[in-house]
N, C-alpha and C positions, 0 to 999 in steps of 0.2 A: 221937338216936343212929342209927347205920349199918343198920339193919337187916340181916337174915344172907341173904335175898332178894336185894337190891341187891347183896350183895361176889358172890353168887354169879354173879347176872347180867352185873359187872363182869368177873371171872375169866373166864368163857365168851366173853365177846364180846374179849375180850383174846386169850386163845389162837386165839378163830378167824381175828383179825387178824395174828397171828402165820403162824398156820397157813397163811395165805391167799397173803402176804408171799413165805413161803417156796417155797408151791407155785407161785404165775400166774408167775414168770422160768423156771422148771425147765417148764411147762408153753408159753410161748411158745418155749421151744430147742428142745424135742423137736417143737414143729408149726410149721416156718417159712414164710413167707408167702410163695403162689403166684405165682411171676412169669412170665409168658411168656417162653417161649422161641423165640427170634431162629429167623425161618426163611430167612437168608442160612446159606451152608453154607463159603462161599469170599469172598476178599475180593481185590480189583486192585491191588496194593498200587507197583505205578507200577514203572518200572524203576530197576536197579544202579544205574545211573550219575545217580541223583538227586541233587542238591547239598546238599539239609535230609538225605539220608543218609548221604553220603561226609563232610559235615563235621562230625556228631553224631554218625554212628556205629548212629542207631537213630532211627525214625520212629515218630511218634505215630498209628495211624489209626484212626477212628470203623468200629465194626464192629456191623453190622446197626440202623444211624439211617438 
């Protein structure tokens, strides 16, 4: 038979894992992970009259690589 020992140690370690579940995502949103910040301030982004921009409309450029 089940002993009342065991359901109880069952119950408790159930809810912690519950407990745990719920808390470590609400605990990784609220502290998000330190990334360096870019110390480019300004970027050369080529003149008007660029062809990748007159015929797209809009240019893709790497900022602070």
């Amino acid at each position: 038979m089940i002993s009342r020992r065991f359901i109880n140690w069952l119950l408790a370690t159930s809810g912690g894992t519950l407990l745990a579940t719920i808390l470590y995502p609400v605990a990784r949103f609220l502290s998000p992970p330190i990334l360096p910040e870019s110390t480019t301030r300004q970027l050369e982004a080529g003149p008007t009259n660029d062809p990748a921009l007159l015929q797209q409309g809009f240019k893709i450029l790497r900022f602070g690589a």
